[in-house]
C-alpha positions as CSV (number, residue, x, y, z in Angstrom):
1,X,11.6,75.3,-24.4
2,X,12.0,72.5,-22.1
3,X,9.1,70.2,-21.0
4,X,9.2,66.9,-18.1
5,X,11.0,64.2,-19.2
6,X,9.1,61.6,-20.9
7,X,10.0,58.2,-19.6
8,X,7.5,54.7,-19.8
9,X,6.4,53.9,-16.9
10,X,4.5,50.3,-16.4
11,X,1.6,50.3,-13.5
12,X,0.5,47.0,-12.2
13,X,-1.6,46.0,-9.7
14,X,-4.7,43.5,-8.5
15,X,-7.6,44.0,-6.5
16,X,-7.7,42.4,-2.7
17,X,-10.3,40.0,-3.5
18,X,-10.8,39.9,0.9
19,X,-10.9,44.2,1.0
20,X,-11.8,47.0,-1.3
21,X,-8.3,48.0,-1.5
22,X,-6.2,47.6,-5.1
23,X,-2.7,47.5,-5.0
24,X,-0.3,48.3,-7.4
25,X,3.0,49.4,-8.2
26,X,4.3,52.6,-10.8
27,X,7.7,51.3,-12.3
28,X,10.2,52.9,-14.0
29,X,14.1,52.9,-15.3
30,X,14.4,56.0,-12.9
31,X,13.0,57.5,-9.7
32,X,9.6,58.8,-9.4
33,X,7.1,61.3,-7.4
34,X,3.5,61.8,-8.2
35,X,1.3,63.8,-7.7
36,X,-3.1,61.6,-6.7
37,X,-5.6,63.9,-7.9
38,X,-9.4,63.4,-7.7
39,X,-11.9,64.9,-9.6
40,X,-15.8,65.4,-8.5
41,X,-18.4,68.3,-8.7
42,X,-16.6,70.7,-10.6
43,X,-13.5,70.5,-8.7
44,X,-10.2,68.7,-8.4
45,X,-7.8,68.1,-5.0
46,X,-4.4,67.0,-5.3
47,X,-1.6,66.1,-3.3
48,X,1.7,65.3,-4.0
49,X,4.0,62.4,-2.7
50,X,6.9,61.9,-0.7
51,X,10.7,62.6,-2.2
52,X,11.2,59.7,-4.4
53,X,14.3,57.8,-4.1
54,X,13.3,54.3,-6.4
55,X,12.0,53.5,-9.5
56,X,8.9,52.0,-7.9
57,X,6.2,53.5,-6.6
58,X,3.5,52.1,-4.4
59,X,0.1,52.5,-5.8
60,X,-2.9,51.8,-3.3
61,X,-6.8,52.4,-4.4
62,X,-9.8,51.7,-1.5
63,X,-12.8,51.7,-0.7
64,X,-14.0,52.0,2.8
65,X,-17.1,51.9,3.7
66,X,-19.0,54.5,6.0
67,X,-22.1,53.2,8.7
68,X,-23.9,52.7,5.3
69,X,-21.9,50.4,3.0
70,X,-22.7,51.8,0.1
71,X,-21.4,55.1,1.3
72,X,-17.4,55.2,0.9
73,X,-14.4,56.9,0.9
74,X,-12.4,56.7,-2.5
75,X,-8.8,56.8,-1.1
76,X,-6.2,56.7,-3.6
77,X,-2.0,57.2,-2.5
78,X,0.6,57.3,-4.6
79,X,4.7,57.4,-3.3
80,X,3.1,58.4,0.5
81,X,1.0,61.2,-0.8
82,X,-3.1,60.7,-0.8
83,X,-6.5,62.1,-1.6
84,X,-10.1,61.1,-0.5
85,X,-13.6,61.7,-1.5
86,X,-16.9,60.1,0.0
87,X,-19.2,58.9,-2.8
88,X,-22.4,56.4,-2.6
89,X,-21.7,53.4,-4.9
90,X,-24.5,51.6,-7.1
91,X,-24.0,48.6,-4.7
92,X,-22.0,47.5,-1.8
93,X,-20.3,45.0,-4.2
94,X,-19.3,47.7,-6.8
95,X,-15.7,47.7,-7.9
96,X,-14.3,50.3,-10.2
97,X,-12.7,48.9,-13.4
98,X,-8.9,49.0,-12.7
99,X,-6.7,47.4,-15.2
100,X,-4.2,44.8,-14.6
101,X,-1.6,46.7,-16.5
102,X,-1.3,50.0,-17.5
103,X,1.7,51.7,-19.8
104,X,2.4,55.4,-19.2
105,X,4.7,58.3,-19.4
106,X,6.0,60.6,-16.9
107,X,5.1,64.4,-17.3
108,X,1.5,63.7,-18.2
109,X,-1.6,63.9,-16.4
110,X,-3.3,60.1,-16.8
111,X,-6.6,58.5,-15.9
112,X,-6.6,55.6,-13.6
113,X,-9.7,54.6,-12.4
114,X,-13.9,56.2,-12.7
115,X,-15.6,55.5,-9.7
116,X,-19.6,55.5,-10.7
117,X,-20.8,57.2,-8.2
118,X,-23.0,59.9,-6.3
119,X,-21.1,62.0,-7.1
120,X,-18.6,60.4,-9.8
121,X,-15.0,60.6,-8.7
122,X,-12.2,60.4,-11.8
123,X,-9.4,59.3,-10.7
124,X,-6.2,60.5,-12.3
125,X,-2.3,60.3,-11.8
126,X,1.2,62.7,-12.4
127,X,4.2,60.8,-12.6
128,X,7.4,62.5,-12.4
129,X,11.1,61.6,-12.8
130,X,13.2,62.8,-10.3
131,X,15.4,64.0,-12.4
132,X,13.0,66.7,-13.1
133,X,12.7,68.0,-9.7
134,X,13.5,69.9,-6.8
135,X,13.6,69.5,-3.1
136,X,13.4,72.5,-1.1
137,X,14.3,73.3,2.7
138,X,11.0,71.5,4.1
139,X,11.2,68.5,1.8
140,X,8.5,69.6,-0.3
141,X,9.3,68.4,-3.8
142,X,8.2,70.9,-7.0
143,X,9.1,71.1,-10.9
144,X,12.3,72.3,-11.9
145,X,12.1,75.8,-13.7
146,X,13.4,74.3,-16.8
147,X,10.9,71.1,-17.1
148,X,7.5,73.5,-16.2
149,X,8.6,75.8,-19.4
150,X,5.9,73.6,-21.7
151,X,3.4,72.9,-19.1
152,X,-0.4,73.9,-19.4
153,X,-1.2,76.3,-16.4
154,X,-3.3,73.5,-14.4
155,X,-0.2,71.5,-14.3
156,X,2.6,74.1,-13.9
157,X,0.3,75.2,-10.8
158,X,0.0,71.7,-9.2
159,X,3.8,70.9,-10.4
160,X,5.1,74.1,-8.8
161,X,3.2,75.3,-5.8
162,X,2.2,73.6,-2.0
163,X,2.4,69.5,-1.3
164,X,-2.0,69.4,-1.8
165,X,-4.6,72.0,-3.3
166,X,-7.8,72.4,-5.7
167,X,-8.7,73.0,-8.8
168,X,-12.1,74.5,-9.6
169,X,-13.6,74.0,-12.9
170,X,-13.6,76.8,-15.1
C-alpha cells in the first residue's frame, strides 16, 4: 500500500495591518496543489487549486465585510483555488489567530485558522506534491491511483473526484 508523499512544507504569512486580508506563502523542496476546505454547520466545501508548477504556493485569508461590518465573508485561496463562507464576527475588529509560521506535511488534512463566529468557520488545508498527481484532459488535477491506496474515504473522495464539493457531517 502506497499513501501521498510526505514532504515538510513551511507556511508563512502576516496579516495586512491596512485590510482584513493575511497573506502567506506554502513552501516546499517540490511543487505543490491544495486543496481550501471550510467547515461550518455540519458541513464542509472544498475546492481545489490550480495545476501546480512551483514549490510556492500563495496563501491568502480575508475578511470582507457585508453592509454590516460585523457580517463577513471568510475567503480563503490557496494555488488559485478558493472557498467562502459568510459569518458575523464578535466585533468589527476581530482577527482570527493565524500564526506567523506554521510547519507541515503534504498528504495531510491541517488546520489553519478558527474563525469565532456565528456560525464558526474552521479553516483547514491539503497540500499535495505534484509528484503525486494527475492532470487530466480539462486540467483538473486528482490523486494518482497509487498515492489514494491509504487514504481515509473523506480524503480519497475530495483527492480524487470534481475541482470543489461538500462534505456533510455524518
Amino acid at each position: 500500500m502506497s499513501v501521498p508523499t510526505q514532504l515538510p512544507v513551511l507556511i508563512e504569512g502576516d496579516w495586512d495591518h491596512s485590510s482584513k486580508k493575511w497573506r502567506g506563502v506554502a513552501l516546499a523542496a517540490e511543487a505543490l496543489v491544495s486543496v481550501v476546505l471550510l467547515t461550518a454547520r455540519g458541513k464542509t466545501d472544498w475546492c481545489k487549486s490550480e495545476r501546480g508548477d512551483a514549490a510556492e504556493l500563495g496563501l491568502t485569508f480575508a475578511l470582507f465585510p457585508f453592509e454590516d461590518p460585523q457580517v463577513v465573508q471568510v475567503n480563503v485561496t490557496a494555488g488559485g483555488g478558493g472557498r467562502r463562507f459568510a459569518t458575523r464576527l464578535p466585533s468589527v475588529n476581530y482577527r482570527p489567530a493565524l500564526p506567523p509560521e506554521l510547519r507541515v506535511s503534504t498528504g495531510e488534512r491541517f488546520p489553519l485558522a478558527t474563525v469565532e463566529g456565528d456560525p464558526r468557520v474552521d479553516v483547514s488545508l491539503i497540500l499535495v506534491a505534484v509528484r503525486d498527481v494527475a492532470v487530466g484532459r480539462k486540467g483538473l488535477w486528482h490523486i494518482r491511483e497509487q498515492a489514494a491506496a491509504g487514504l481515509d474515504e473523506s480524503l480519497f473522495k475530495i483527492l480524487t473526484g470534481a475541482r470543489t464539493g461538500q462534505l456533510r457531517a455524518a
